[in-house]
C-alpha positions in Angstrom: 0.0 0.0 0.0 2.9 2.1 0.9 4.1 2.2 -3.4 0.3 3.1 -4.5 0.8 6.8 -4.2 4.0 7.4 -5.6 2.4 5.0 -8.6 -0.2 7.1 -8.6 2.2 10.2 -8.7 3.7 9.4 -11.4 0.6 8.0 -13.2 -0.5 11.7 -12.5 2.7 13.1 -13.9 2.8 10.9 -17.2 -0.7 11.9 -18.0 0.1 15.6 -18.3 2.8 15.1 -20.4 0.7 12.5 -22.7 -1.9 15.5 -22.5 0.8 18.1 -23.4 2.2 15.9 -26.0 -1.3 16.3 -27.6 -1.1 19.6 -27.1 2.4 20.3 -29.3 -0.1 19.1 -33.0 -2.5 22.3 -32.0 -0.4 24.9 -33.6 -0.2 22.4 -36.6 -2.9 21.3 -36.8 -4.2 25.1 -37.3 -2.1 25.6 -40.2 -2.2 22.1 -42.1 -2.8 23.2 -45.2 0.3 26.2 -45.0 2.6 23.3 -44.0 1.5 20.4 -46.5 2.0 22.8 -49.6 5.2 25.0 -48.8 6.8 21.7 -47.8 5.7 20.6 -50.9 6.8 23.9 -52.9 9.7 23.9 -51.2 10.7 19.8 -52.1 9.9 21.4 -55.8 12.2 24.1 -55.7 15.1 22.2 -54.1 14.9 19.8 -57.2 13.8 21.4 -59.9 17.0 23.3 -60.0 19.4 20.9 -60.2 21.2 20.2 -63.3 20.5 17.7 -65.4 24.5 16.7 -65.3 26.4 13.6 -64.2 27.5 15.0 -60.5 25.1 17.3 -59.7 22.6 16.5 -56.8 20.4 18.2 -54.5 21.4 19.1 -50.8 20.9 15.9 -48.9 19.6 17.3 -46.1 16.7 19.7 -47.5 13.8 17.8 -47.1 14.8 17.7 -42.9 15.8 21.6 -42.9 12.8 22.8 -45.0 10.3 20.3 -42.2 12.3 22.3 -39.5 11.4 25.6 -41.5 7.8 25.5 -42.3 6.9 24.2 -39.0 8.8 26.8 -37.6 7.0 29.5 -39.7 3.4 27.7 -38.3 4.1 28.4 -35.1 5.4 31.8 -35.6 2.0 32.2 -37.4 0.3 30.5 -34.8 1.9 32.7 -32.2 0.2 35.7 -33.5 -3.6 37.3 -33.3 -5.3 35.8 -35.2 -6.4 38.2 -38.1 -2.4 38.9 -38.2 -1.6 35.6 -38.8 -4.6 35.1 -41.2 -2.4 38.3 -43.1 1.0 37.0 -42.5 0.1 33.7 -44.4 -0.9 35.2 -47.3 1.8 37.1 -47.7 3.8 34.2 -47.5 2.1 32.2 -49.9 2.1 35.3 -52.3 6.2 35.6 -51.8 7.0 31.6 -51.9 5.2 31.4 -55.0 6.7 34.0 -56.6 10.4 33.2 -55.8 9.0 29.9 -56.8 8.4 31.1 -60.0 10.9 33.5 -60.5 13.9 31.2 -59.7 12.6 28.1 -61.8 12.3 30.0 -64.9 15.5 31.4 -64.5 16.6 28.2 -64.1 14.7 26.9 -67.0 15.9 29.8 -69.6 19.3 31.1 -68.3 20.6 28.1 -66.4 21.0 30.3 -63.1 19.2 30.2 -59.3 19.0 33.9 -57.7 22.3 35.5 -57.6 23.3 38.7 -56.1 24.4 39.6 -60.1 21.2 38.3 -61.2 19.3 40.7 -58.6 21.5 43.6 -59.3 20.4 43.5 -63.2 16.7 43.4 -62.2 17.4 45.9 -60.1 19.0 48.3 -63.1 16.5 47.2 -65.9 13.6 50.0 -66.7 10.0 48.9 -67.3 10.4 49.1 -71.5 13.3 46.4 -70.9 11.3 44.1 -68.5 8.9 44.3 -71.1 11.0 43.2 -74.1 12.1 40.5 -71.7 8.7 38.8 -71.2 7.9 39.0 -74.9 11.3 37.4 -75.8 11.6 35.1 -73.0 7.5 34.2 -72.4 6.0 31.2 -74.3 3.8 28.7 -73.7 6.3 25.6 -74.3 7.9 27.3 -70.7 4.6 25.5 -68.9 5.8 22.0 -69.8 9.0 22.8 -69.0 10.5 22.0 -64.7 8.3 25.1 -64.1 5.2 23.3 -64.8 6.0 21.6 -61.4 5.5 24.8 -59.6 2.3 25.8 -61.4 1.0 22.3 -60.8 1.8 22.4 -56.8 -0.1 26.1 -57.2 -3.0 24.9 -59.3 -3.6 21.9 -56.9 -3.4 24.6 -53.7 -6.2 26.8 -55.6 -7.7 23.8 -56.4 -7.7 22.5 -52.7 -8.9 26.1 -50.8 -11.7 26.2 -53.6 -12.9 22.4 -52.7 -12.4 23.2 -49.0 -14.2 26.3 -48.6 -17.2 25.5 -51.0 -20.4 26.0 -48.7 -18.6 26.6 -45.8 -18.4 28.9 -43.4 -15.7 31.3 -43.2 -14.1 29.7 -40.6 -13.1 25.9 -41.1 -11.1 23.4 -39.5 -8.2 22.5 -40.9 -7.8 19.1 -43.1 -5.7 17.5 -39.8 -8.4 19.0 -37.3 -11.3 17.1 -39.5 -9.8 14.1 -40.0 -9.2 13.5 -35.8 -12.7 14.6 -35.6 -13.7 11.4 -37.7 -11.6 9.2 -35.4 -12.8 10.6 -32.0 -13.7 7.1 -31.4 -10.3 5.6 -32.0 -8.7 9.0 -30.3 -10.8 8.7 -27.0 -10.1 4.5 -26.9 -6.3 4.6 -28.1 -4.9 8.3 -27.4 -3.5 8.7 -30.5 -3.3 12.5 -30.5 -0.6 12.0 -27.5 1.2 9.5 -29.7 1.4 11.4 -32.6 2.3 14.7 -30.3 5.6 12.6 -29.5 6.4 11.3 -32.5 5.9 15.0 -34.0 8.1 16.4 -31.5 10.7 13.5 -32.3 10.8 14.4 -36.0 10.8 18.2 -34.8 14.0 17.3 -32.8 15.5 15.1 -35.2 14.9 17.7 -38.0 16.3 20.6 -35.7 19.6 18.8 -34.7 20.0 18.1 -38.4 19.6 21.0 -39.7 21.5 23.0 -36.6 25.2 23.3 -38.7 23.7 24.6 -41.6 21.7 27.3 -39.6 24.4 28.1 -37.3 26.5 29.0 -41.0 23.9 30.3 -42.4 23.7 33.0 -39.4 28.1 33.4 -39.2 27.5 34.1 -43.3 25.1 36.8 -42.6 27.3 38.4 -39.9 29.8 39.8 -42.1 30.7 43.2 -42.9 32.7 43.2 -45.9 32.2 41.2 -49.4 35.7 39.7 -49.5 35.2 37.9 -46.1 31.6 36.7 -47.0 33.6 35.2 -50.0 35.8 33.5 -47.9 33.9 32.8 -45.6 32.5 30.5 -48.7 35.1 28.4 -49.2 35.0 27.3 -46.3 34.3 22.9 -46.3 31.4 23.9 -43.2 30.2 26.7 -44.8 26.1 27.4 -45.2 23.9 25.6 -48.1 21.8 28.1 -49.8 19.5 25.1 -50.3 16.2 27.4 -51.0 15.2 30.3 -53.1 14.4 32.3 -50.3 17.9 32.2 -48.7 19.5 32.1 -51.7 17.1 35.7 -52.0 18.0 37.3 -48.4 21.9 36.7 -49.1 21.4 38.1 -52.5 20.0 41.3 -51.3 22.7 40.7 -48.4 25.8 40.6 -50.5 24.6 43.8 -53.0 24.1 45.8 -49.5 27.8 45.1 -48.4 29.3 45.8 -51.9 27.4 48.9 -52.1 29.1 50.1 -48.6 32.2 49.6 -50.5 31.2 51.1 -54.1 29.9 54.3 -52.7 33.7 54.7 -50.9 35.0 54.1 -54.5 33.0 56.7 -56.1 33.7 59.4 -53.4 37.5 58.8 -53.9 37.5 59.3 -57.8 37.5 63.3 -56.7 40.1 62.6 -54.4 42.4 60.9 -56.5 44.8 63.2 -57.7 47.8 63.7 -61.0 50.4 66.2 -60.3 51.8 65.8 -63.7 52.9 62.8 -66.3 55.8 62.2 -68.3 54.6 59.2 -70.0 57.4 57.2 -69.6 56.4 54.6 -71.9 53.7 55.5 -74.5 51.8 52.2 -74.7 51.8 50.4 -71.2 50.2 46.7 -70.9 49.2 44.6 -68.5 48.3 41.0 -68.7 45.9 39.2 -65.5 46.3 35.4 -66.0 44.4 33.0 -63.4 45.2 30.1 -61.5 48.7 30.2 -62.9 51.3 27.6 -60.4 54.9 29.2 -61.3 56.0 25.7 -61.0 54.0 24.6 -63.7 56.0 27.1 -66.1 58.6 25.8 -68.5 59.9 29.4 -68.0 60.5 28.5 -64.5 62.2 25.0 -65.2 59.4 22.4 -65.0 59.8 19.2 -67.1 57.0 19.7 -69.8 57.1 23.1 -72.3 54.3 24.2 -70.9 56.1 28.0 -72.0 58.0 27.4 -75.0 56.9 30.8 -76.5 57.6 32.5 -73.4 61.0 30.8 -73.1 62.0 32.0 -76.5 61.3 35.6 -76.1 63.3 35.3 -72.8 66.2 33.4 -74.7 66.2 36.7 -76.9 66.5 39.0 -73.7 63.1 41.0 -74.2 61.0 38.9 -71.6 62.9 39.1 -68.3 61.2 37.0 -65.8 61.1 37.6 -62.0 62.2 34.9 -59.9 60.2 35.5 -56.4 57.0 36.6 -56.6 53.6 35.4 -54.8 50.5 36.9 -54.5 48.7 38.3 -51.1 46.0 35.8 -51.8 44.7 32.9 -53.3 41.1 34.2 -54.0 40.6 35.9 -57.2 38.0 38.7 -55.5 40.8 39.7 -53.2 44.1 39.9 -55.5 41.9 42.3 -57.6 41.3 44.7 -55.2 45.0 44.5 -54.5 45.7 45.1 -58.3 43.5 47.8 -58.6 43.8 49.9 -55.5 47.0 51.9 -54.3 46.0 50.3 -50.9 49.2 48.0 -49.8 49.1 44.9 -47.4 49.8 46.4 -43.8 48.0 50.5 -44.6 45.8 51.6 -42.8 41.9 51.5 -43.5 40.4 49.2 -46.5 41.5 48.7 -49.9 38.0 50.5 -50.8 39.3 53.4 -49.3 42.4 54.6 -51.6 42.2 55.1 -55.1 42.0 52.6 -58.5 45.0 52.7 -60.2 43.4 53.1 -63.6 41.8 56.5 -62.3 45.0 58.1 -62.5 45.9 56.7 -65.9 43.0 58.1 -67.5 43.3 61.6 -65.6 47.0 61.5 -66.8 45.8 61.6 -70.2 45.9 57.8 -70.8 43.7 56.3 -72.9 42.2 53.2 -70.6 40.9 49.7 -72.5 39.8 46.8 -70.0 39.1 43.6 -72.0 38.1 40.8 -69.3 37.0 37.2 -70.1 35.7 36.6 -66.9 34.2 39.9 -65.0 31.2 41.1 -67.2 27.7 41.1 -65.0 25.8 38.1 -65.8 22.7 36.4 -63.9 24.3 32.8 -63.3 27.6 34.5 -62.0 29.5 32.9 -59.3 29.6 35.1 -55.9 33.7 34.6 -56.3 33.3 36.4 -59.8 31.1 39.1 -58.3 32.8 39.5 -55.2 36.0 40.2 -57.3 34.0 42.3 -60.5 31.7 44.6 -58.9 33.4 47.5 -58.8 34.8 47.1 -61.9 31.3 46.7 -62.9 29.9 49.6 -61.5 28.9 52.7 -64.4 30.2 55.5 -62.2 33.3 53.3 -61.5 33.7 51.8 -65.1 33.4 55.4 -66.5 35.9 56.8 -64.3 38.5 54.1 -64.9 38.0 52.6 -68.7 37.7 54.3 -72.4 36.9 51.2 -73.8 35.5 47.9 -72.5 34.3 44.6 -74.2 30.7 43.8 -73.9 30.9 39.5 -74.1 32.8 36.8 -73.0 34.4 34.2 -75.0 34.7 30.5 -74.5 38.1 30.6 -75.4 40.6 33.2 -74.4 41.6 33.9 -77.7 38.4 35.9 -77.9 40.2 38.3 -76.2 42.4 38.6 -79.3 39.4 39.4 -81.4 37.8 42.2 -79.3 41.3 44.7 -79.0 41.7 43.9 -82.9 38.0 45.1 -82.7 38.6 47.6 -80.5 42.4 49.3 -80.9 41.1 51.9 -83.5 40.0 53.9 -80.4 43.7 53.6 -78.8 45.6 57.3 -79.0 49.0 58.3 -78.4 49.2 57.0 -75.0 47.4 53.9 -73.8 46.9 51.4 -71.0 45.6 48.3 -71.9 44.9 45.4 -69.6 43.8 42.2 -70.6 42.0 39.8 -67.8 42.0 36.3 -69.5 40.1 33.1 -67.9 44.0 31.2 -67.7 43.9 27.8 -66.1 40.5 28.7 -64.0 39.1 25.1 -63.1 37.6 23.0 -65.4 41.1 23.2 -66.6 39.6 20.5 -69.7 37.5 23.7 -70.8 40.5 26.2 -71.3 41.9 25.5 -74.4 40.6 23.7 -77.6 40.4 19.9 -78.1 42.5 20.4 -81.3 45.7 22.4 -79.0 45.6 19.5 -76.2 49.4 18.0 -76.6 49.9 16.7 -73.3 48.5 13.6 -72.2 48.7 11.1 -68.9 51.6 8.8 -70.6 54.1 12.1 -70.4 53.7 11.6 -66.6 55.9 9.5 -64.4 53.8 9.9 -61.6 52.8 6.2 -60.2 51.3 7.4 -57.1 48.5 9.1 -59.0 45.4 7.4 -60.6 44.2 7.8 -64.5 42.1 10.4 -64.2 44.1 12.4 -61.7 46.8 12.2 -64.2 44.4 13.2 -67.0 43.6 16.8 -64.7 47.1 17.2 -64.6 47.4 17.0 -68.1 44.3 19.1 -68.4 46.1 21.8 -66.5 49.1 21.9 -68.0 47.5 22.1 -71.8 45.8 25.1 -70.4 48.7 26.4 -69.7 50.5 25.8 -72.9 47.4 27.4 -74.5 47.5 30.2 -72.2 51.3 30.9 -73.3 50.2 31.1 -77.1 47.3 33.4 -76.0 50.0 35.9 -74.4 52.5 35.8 -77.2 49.9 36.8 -79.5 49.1 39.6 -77.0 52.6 41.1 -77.2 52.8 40.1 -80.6 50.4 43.0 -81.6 52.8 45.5 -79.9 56.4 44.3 -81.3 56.1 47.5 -84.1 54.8 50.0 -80.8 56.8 51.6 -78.5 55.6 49.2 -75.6 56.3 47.3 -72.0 54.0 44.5 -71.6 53.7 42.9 -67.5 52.2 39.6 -67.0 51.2 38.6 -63.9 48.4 36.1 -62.9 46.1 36.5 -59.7 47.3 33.7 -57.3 48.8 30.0 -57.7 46.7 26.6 -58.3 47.2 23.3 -56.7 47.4 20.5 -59.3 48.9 17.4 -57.7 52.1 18.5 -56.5 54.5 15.4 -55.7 53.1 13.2 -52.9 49.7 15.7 -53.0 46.1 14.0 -54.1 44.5 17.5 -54.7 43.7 20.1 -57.4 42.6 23.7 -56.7 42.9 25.8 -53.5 42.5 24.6 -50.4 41.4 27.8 -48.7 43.1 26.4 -45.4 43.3 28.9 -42.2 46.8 27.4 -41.9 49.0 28.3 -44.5 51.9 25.5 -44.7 55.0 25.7 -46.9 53.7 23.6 -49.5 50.7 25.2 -49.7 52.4 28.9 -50.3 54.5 27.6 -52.9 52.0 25.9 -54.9 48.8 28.4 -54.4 50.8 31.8 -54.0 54.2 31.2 -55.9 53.3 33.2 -59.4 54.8 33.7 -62.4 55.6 37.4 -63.2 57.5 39.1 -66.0 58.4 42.4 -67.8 59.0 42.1 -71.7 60.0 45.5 -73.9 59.4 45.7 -77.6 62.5 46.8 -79.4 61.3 50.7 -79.6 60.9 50.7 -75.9 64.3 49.3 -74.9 65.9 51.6 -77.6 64.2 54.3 -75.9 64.2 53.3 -72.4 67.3 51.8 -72.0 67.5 52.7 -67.9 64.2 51.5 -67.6 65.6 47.9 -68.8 68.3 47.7 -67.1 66.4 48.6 -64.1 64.3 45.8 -64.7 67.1 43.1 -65.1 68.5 44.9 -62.0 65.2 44.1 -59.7 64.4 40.5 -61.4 65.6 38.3 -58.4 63.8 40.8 -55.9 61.6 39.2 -53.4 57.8 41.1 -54.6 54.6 40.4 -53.7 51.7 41.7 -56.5 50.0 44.2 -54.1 52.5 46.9 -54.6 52.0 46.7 -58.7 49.7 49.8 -59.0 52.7 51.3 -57.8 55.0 50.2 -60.5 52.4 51.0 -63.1 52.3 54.5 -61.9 56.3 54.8 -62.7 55.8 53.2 -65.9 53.4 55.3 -67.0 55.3 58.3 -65.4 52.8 59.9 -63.5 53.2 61.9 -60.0 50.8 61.5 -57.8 50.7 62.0 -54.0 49.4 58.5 -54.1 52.6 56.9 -55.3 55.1 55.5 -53.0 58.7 54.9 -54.4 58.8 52.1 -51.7 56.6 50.2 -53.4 57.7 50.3 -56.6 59.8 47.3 -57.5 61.9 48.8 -60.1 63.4 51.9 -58.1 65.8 52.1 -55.8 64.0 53.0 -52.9 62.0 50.3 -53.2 61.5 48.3 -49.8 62.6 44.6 -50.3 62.4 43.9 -46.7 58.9 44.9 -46.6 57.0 41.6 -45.1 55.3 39.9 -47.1 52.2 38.9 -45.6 49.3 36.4 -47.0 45.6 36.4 -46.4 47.0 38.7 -43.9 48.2 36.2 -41.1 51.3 34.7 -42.6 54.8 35.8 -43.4 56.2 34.1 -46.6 59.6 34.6 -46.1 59.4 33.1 -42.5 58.2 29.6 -44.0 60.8 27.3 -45.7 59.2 27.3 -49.5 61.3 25.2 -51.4 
């Protein structure tokens, strides 16, 4: 007798949680029908923008995150009066339907989810151009296409509220509400609302410890305050899946909010940047931006293929003088840019967004300015690394202030690059600065060159520790890079008969299966090792004169053979480029400038600003 109350205690106590448990499906229960159809819209999106490709999958854990989401969203609806709530909802349907829409077609037509490029070129087309959009881009074919999947889940939601609410009174129970009315029976005999209260709230908490990771970096994404580190922040191997339209959305809107912090410092320094005078040193100045270019994959740098053999020629001849240490600050595209562009050093105070762009002061010189890129023209499918890095280059007000002459399309092929200055050199005057941006060895290396120009194969490799296809990438890479070497030869070719100095220097290094390493690319690593500095930040740089200039020049060549074996790092080149072009600016500093004597080799030379180079043994 002495046990019967504490069993009855705790008979007491397990009925109020079986009561409660039944309890957790009222907030559910109320909004049924909003959590059966975006769950289903949201499955929709999630697939229906995958490609169609061998490798390409959805995020494995969607269908647990989105669960976590919606139900989430019902009890925030739930949570509120009840006429909000009723308002609330339809917004929500009226917004997931549209991004539904909006990001499927996309999809469909241009290949692309929501991107922060894609959202800034809504954002800058008028009404008459959305409207020769839809004419163009409408038709009815579009219906049957992956979209027809969202209209179908929104025809069958019509569909279902008009069934539902035929007869009725304004105010109905919900689908899950009606169908435990219709088993009170069984619910009185077998508690069942309890039962499924626990085994809700066990999918809730299965969904919710699932999904926590992804949340938790989809929150340290968002809590950025500059592009560059949103970029990084990127690559990192934890970092958050954008897995639906409407995140993919917020960090769109997100991402043009922070480079727009940085774009209207930009613009507000184009007054400030300021030209004393110019000499113009040399008449046509040239700069070539390779990509994804390992120095120790150069011939011209003593590897065992000629990868270089144009390269190595002109240098044979005593034109080309290559430069023997050299790395870049970073081994992000987005980043070295900004380096390349501003007069903002590694170790200054302030941001790079916070100085001037070099090619501001060419074109107030008098220089006339062409920019022909293969890789940073606005378009809707861009990748955020390509618009982290292109932006401000991008930017009208920028664009004006820095370039004459631009190129309006991209080529598969760098060559294309040829083709547009042939197209475009008419407009060049007595004094230019043309820079060439070329797609290199960007990954998939396979893609950079022609079928027809591949020479190397895996047989030319005596590399037993690596598998067929790994051999095959490396291959891959290095007949990019062969191609890449015709591509700049033909580049300096068109300035042989001009009095011309022509620097070529890519943004960072690659990773392509280095001895005893299984890897290709960058591995983005917090730690930066020995290896990985020489392999991702070791760059090839180099300085060749046409004949004119070097008859002309002469102290400016032997300057150059004079700093060749100088230790460098490539965020001080606006700083040579000013002396090149001989213009005097408060902005210049003599320190920085490679060829002068002044110029600081001791300087440290700091990557992804946490590691000294020259403290690490690089072999």
């Amino acid at each position: 007798m002495y046990f019967c109350p504490q069993i009855r205690h705790w008979m007491d106590f397990l009925k109020k949680i079986w009561r409660l448990s039944a309890n957790l499906l009222r907030p559910f229960n109320d909004y049924g029908a909003f959590i059966v159809f975006m769950y289903v819209l949201g499955l929709v999106c999630v697939y229906a923008v995958v490609p169609a490709k061998r490798g390409y999958h959805a995020y494995s854990l969607a269908p647990q995150e989105l669960f976590l989401d919606v139900c989430l969203l019902a009890l925030l609806l739930w949570a509120l009066p009840k006429k909000a709530g009723l308002w609330l909802k339809r917004a929500l349907y009226f917004v997931a339907y549209l991004l539904a829409v909006v990001e499927v077609y996309c999809f469909v037509k241009f290949d692309t989810t929501i991107t922060p490029t894609m959202l800034l070129l809504v954002g800058e087309t008028n009404s008459d151009e959305a409207s020769e959009f839809l004419e163009s881009y409408l038709s009815f074919g579009v219906i049957f296409s992956r979209l027809g999947r969202v209209l179908l889940v929104l025809l069958a939601h019509v569909a279902w509220a008009a069934v539902w609410n035929w007869g009725k009174k304004p105010i109905k129970p919900s689908p899950l509400r009606a169908a435990m009315a219709g088993m009170k029976g069984v619910s009185d005999r077998f508690r069942w609302k309890g039962l499924a209260g626990v085994a809700f709230l066990a999918l809730f908490a299965y969904c919710a410890v699932t999904g926590y990771a992804n949340k938790r970096a989809f929150i340290r994404l968002m809590g950025y305050d500059n592009i560059g580190d949103v970029e990084h922040e990127l690559t990192r191997k934890d970092c958050a899946v954008l897995y639906h339209p409407a995140y993919r959305l917020a960090f769109s809107i997100y991402a043009n909010e922070l480079t727009a912090k940085q774009v209207d410092k930009l613009v507000a320094n184009i007054d400030k940047a300021v030209v004393d005078s110019c000499s113009f040193r040399s008449k046509n100045v040239v700069l070539i931006i390779g990509e994804s270019y390992n120095r120790h994959h150069s011939g011209l740098y003593g590897y065992g293929l000629p990868t270089t053999p144009r390269q190595e020629e002109r240098a044979r001849r005593g034109r080309l003088v290559p430069f023997t240490d050299v790395i870049a600050p970073w081994n992000l595209t987005s980043f070295v840019f900004k380096y390349l562009f501003s007069l903002y050093a590694v170790g200054d105070k302030g941001e790079w967004c916070d100085y001037p762009l070099f090619p501001e002061l060419f074109r107030k010189a008098g220089y006339h300015v062409t920019f022909l890129t293969n890789q940073f023209l606005p378009q809707a499918k861009e990748a955020v690394y390509d618009f982290s890095g292109g932006f401000f280059l991008n930017n009208p007000e920028l664009s004006r202030a820095m370039f004459d002459t631009r190129n309006e399309r991209l080529y598969r092929f760098d060559d294309g690059m040829l083709k547009e200055y042939d197209r475009l050199k008419a407009e060049n005057k007595e004094n230019n600065l043309v820079i060439f941006h070329l797609k290199g060895q960007h990954v998939d290396y396979r893609t950079r060159f022609p079928l027809q120009r591949r020479k190397f194969n895996p047989d030319d490799y005596e590399r037993p520790d690596l598998k067929q296809k790994e051999l095959r990438i490396l291959a891959d890479y290095d007949n990019a890079i062969l191609y890449n070497d015709s591509i700049v030869d033909e580049i300096i070719k068109r300035f042989e008969d001009e009095e011309a100095v022509v620097i070529y220097v890519p943004d960072h290094g690659e990773e392509c299966y280095g001895e005893g390493v299984h890897f290709y690319g960058r591995m983005h690593s917090t730690e930066i090792t020995a290896r990985l500095a020489r392999e991702e930040f070791d760059i090839p740089f180099w300085i060749w004169c046409s004949h004119d200039y070097m008859v002309k020049n002469p102290e400016l060549y032997a300057a150059i053979l004079k700093a060749r074996d100088r230790r460098y790092m490539t965020d001080a080149l606006p700083h040579l480029l000013l002396y090149l072009g001989g213009i005097s600016s408060p902005h210049y500093r003599d320190d920085l400038n490679v060829l002068s004597p002044g110029y600081n080799e001791a300087r440290p030379r700091i990557m992804k600003n946490t590691t000294d180079y020259d403290e690490l043994e690089v072999e």
